[in-house]
mmCIF file of the C-alpha atoms, coordinates in Angstrom:
data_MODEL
# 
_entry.id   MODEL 
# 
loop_
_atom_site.group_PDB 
_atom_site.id 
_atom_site.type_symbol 
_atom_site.label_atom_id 
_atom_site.label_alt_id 
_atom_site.label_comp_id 
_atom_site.label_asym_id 
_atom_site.label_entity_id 
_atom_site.label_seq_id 
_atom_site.pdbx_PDB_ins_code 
_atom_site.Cartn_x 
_atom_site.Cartn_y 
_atom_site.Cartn_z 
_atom_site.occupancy 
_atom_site.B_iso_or_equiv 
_atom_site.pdbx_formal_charge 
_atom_site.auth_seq_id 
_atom_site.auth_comp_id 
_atom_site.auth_asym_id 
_atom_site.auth_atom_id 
_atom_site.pdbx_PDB_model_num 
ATOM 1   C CA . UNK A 1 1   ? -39.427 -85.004 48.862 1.00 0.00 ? 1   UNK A CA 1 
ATOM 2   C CA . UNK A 1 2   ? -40.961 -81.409 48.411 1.00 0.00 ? 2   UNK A CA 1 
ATOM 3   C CA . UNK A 1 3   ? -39.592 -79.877 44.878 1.00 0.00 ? 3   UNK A CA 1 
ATOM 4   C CA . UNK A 1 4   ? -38.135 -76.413 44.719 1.00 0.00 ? 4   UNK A CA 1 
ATOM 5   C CA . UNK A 1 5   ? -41.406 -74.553 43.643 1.00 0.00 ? 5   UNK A CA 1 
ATOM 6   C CA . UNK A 1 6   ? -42.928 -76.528 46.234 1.00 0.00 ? 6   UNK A CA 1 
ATOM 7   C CA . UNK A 1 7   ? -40.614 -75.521 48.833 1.00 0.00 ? 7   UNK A CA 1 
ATOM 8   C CA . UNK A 1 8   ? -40.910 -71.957 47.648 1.00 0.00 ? 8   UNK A CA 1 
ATOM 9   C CA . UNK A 1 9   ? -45.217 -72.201 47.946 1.00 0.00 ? 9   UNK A CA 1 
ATOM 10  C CA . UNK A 1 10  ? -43.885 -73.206 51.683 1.00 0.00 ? 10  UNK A CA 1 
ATOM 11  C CA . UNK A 1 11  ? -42.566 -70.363 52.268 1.00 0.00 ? 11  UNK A CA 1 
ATOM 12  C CA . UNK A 1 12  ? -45.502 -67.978 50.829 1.00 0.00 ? 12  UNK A CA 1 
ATOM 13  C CA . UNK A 1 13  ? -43.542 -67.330 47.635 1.00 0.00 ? 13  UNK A CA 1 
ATOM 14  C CA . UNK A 1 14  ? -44.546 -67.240 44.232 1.00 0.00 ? 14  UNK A CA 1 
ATOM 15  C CA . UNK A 1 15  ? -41.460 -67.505 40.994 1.00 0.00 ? 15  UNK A CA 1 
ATOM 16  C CA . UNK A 1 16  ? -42.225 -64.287 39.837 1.00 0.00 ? 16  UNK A CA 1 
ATOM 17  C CA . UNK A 1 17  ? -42.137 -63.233 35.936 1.00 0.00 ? 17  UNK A CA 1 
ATOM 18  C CA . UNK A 1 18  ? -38.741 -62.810 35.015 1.00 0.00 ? 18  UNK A CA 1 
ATOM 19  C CA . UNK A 1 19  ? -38.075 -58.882 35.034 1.00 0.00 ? 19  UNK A CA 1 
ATOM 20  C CA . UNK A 1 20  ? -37.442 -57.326 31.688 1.00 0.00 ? 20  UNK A CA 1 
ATOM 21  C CA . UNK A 1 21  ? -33.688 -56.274 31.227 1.00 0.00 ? 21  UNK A CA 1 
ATOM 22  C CA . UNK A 1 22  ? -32.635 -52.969 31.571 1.00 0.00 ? 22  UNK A CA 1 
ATOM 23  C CA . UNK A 1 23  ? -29.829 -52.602 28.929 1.00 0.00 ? 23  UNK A CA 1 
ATOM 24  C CA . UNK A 1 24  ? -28.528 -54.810 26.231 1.00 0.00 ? 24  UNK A CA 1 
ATOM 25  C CA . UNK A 1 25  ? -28.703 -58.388 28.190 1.00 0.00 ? 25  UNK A CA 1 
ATOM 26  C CA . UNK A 1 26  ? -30.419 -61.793 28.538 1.00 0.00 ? 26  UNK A CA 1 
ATOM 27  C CA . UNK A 1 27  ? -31.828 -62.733 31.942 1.00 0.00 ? 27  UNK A CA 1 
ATOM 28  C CA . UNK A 1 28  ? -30.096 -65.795 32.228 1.00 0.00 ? 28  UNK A CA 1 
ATOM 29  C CA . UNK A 1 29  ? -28.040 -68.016 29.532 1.00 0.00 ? 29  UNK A CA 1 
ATOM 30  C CA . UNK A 1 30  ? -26.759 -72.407 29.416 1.00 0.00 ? 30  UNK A CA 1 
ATOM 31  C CA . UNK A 1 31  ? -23.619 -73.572 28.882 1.00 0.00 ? 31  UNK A CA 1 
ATOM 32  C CA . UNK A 1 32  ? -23.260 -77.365 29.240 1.00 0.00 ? 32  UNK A CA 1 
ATOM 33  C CA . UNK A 1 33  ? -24.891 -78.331 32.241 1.00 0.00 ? 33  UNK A CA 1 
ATOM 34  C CA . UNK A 1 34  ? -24.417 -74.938 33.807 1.00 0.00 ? 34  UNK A CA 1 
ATOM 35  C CA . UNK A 1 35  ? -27.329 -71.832 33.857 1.00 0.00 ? 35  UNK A CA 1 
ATOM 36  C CA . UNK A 1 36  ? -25.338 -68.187 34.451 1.00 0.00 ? 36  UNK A CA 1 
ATOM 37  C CA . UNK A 1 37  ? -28.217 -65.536 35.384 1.00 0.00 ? 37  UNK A CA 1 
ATOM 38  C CA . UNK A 1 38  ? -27.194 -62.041 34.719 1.00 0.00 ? 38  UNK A CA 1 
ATOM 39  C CA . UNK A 1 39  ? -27.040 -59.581 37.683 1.00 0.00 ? 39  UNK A CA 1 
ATOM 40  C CA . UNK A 1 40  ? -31.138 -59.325 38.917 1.00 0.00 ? 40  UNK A CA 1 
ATOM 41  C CA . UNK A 1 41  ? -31.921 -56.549 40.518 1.00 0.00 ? 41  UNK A CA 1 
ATOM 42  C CA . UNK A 1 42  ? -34.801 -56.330 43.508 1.00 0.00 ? 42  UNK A CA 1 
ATOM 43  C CA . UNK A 1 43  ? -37.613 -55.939 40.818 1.00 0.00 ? 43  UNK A CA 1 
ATOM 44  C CA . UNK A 1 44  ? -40.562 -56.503 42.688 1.00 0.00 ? 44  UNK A CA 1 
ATOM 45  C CA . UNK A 1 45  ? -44.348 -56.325 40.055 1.00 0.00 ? 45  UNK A CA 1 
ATOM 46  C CA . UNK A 1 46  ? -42.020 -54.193 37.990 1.00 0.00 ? 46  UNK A CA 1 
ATOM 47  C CA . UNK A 1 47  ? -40.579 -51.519 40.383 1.00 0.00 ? 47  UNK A CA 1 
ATOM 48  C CA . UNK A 1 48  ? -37.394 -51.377 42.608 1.00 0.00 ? 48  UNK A CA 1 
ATOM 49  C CA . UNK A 1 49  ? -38.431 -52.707 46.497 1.00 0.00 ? 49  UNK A CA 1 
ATOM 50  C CA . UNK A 1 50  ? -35.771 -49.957 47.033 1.00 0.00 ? 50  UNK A CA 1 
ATOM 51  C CA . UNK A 1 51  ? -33.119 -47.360 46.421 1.00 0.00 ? 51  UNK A CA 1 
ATOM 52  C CA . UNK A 1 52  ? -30.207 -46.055 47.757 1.00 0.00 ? 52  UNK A CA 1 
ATOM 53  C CA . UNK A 1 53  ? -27.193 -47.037 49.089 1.00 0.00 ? 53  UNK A CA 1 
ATOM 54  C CA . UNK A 1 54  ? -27.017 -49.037 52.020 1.00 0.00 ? 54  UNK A CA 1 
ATOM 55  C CA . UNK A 1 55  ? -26.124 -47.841 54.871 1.00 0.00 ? 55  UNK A CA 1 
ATOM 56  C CA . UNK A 1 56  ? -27.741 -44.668 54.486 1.00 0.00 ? 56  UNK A CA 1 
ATOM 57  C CA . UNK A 1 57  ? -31.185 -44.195 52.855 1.00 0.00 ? 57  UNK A CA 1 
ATOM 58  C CA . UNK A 1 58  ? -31.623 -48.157 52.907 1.00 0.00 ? 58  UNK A CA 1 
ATOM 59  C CA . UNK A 1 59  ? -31.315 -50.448 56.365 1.00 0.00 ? 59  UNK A CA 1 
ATOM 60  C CA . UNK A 1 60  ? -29.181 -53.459 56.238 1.00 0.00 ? 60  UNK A CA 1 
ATOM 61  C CA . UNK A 1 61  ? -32.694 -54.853 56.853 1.00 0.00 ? 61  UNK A CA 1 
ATOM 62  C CA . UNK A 1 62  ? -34.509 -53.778 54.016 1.00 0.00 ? 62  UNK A CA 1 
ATOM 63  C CA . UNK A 1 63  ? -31.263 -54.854 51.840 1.00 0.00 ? 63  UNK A CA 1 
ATOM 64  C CA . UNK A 1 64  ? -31.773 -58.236 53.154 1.00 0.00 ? 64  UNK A CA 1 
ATOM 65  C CA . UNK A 1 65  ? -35.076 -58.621 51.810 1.00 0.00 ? 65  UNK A CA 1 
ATOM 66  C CA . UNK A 1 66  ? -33.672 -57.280 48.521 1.00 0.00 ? 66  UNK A CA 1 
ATOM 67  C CA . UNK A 1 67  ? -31.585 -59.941 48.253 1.00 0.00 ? 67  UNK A CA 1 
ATOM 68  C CA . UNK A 1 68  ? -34.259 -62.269 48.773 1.00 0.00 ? 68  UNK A CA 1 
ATOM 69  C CA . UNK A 1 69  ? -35.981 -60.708 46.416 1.00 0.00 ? 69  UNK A CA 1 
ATOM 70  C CA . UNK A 1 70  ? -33.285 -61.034 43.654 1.00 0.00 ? 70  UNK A CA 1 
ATOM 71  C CA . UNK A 1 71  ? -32.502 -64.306 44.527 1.00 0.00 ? 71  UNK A CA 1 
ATOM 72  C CA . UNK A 1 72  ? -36.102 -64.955 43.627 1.00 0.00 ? 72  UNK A CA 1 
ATOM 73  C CA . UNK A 1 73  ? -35.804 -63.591 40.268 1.00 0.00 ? 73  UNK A CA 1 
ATOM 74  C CA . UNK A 1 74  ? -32.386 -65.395 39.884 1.00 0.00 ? 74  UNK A CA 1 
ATOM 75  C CA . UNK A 1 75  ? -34.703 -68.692 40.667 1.00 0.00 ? 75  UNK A CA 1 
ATOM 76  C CA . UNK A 1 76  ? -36.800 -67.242 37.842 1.00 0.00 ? 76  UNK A CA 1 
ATOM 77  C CA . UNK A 1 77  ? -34.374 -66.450 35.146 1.00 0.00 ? 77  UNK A CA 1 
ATOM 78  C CA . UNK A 1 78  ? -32.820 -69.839 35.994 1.00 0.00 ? 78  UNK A CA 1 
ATOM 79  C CA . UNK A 1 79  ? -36.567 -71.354 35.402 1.00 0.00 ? 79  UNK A CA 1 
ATOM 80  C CA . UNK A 1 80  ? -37.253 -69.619 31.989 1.00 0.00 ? 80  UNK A CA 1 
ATOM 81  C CA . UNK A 1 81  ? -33.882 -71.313 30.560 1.00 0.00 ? 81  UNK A CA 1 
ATOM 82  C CA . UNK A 1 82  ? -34.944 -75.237 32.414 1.00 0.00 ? 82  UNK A CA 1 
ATOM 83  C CA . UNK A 1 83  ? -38.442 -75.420 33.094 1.00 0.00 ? 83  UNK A CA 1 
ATOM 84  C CA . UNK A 1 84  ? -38.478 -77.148 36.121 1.00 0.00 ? 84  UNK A CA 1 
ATOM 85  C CA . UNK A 1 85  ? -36.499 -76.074 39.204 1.00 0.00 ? 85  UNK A CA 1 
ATOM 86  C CA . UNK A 1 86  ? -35.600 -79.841 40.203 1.00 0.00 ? 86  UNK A CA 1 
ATOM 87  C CA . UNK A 1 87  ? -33.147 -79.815 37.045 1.00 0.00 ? 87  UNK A CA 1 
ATOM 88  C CA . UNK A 1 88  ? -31.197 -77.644 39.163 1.00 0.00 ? 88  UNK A CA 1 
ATOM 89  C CA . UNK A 1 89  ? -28.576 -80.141 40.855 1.00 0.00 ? 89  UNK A CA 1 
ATOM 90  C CA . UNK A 1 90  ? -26.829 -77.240 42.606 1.00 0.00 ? 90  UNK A CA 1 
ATOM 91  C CA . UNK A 1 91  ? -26.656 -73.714 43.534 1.00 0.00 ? 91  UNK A CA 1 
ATOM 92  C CA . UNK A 1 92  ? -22.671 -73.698 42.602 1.00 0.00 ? 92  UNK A CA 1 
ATOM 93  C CA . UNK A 1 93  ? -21.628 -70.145 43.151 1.00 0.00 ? 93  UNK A CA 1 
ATOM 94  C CA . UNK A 1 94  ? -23.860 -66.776 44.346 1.00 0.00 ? 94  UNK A CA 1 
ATOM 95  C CA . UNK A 1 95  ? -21.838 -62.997 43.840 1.00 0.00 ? 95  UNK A CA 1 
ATOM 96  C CA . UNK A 1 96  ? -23.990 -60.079 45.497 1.00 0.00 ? 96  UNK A CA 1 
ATOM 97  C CA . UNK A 1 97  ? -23.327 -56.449 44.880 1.00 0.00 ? 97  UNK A CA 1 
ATOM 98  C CA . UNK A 1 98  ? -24.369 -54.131 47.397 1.00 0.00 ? 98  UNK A CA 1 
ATOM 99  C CA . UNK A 1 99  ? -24.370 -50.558 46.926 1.00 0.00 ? 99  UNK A CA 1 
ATOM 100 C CA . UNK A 1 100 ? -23.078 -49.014 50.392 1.00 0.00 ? 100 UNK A CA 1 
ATOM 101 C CA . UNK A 1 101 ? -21.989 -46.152 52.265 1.00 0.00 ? 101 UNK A CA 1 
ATOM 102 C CA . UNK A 1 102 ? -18.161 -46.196 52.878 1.00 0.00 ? 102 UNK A CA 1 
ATOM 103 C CA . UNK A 1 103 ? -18.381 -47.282 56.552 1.00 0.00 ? 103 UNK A CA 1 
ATOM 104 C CA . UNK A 1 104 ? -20.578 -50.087 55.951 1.00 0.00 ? 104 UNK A CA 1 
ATOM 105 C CA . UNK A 1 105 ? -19.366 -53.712 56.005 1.00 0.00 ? 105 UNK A CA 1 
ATOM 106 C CA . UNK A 1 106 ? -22.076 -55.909 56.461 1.00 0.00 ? 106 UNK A CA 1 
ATOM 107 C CA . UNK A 1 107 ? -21.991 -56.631 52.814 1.00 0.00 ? 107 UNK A CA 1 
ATOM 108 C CA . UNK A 1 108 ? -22.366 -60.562 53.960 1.00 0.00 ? 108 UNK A CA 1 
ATOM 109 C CA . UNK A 1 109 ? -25.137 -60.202 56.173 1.00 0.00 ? 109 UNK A CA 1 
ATOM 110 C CA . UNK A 1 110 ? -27.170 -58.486 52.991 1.00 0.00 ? 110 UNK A CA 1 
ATOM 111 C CA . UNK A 1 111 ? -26.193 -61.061 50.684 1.00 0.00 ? 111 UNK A CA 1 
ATOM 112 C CA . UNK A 1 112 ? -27.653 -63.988 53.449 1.00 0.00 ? 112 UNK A CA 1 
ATOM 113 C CA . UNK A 1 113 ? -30.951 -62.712 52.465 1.00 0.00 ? 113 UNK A CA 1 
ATOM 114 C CA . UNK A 1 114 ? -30.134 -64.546 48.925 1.00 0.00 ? 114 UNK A CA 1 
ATOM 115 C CA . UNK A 1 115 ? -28.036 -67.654 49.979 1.00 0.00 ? 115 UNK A CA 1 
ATOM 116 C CA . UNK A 1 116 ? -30.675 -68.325 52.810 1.00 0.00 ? 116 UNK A CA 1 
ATOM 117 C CA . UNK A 1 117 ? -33.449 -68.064 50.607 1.00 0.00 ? 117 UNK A CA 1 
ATOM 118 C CA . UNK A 1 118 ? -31.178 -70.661 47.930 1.00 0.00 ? 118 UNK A CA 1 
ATOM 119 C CA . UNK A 1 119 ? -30.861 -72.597 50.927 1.00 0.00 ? 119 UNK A CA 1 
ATOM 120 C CA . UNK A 1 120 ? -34.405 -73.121 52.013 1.00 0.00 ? 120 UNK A CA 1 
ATOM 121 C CA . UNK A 1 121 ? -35.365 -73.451 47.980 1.00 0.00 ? 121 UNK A CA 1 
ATOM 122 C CA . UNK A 1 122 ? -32.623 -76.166 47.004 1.00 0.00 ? 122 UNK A CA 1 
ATOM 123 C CA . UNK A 1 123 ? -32.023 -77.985 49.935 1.00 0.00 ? 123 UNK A CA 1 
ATOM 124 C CA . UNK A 1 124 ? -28.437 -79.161 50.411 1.00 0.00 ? 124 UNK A CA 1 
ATOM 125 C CA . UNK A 1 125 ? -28.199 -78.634 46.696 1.00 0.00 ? 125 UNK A CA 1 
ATOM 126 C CA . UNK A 1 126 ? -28.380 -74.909 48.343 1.00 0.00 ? 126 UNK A CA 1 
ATOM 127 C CA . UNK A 1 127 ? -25.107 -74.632 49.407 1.00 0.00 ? 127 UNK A CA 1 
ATOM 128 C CA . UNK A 1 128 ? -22.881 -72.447 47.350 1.00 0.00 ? 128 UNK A CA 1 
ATOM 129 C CA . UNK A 1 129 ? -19.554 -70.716 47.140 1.00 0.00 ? 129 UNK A CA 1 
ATOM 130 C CA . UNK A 1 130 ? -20.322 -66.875 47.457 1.00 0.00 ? 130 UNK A CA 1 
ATOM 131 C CA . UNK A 1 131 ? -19.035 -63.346 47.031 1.00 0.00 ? 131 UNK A CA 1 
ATOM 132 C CA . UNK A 1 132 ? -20.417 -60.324 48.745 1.00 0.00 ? 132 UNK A CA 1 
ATOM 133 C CA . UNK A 1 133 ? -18.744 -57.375 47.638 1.00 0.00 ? 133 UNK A CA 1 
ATOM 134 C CA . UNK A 1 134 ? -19.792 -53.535 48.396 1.00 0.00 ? 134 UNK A CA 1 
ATOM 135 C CA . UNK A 1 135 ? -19.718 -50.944 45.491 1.00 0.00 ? 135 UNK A CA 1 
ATOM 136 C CA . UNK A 1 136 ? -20.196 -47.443 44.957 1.00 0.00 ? 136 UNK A CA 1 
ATOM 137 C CA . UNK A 1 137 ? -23.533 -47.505 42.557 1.00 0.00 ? 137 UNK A CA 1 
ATOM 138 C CA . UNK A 1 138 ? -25.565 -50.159 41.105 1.00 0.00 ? 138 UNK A CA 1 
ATOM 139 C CA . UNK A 1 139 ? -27.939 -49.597 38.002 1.00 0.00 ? 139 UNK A CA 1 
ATOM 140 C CA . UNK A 1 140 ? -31.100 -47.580 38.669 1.00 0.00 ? 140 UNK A CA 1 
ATOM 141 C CA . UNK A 1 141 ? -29.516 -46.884 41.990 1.00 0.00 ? 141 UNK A CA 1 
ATOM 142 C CA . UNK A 1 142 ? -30.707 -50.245 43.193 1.00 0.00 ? 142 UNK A CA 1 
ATOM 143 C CA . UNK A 1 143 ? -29.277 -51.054 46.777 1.00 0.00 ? 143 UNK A CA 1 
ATOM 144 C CA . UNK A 1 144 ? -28.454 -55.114 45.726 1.00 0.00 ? 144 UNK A CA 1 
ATOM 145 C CA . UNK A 1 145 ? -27.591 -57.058 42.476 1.00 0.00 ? 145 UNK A CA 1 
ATOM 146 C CA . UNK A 1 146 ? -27.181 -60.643 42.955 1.00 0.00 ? 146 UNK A CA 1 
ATOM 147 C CA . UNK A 1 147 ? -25.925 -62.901 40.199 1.00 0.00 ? 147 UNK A CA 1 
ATOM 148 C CA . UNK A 1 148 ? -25.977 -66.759 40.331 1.00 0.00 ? 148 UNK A CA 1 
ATOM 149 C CA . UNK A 1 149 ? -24.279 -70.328 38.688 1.00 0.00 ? 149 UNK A CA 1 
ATOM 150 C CA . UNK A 1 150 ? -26.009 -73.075 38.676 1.00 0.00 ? 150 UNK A CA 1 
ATOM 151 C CA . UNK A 1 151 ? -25.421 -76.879 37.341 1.00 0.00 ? 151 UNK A CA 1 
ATOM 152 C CA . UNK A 1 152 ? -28.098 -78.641 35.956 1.00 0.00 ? 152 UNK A CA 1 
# 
């Protein structure tokens, strides 16, 4: 059976550094058995993929990949606190933020981009409880924030 950073090199992925936060924070902190990751935003070689609220200046499309993106520094936050991704026995629960104009609601569609990629990672260990919720402003005017919990 293929391990998580294997899976990921599958896919044409690399676990990126874990970006540097951007106020008073850790990436990502243990409790027990489980690993919280504070809110990553779509950091991608140290700069936002995008910016802007969804919806308007970014496509539901481009959010996606955002969300992919953060999920992939979640994955990387989660690996600075356990070394190796097969201590992760499950993705338990996934909350995405999504900046958005007022008429858009395809808040869950954006926040696929990071349960898919979880999915496709983890295996059936993948599967997770989610939240997608849309909000007026993220930090640095970032389109997507995904936070995850995960048992180990």
């Amino acid at each position: 059976m293929a391990t998580p950073e294997e899976r990921l090199a599958e896919l044409g992925l690399s676990i990126p550094e874990v970006p540097k936060p951007v106020a008073a924070y850790v990436p990502a902190v243990r409790s027990g058995h489980q690993v919280f990751t504070s809110g990553q935003l779509p950091m991608r070689s140290g700069e936002l993929m995008a910016v802007g609220k969804v919806g308007g200046e970014v496509t539901a499309e481009e959010a996606y990949e955002c969300a992919q993106q953060c999920a992939l520094n979640a994955i990387a936050a989660v690996k600075s606190i356990v070394g190796e991704l097969s201590e992760v026995k499950r993705v338990v629960k996934v909350v995405a933020f999504v900046a958005s104009t007022p008429d858009f609601t395809g808040q869950p569609g954006v926040a696929n981009g990071a349960s898919e990629l979880l999915g496709k990672v983890f295996g059936d260990a993948g599967i997770h409880a989610r939240s997608a919720v849309g909000v007026p402003a993220l930090p640095l005017d970032a389109p997507v924030e995904v936070e995850i919990l995960v048992e180990v």
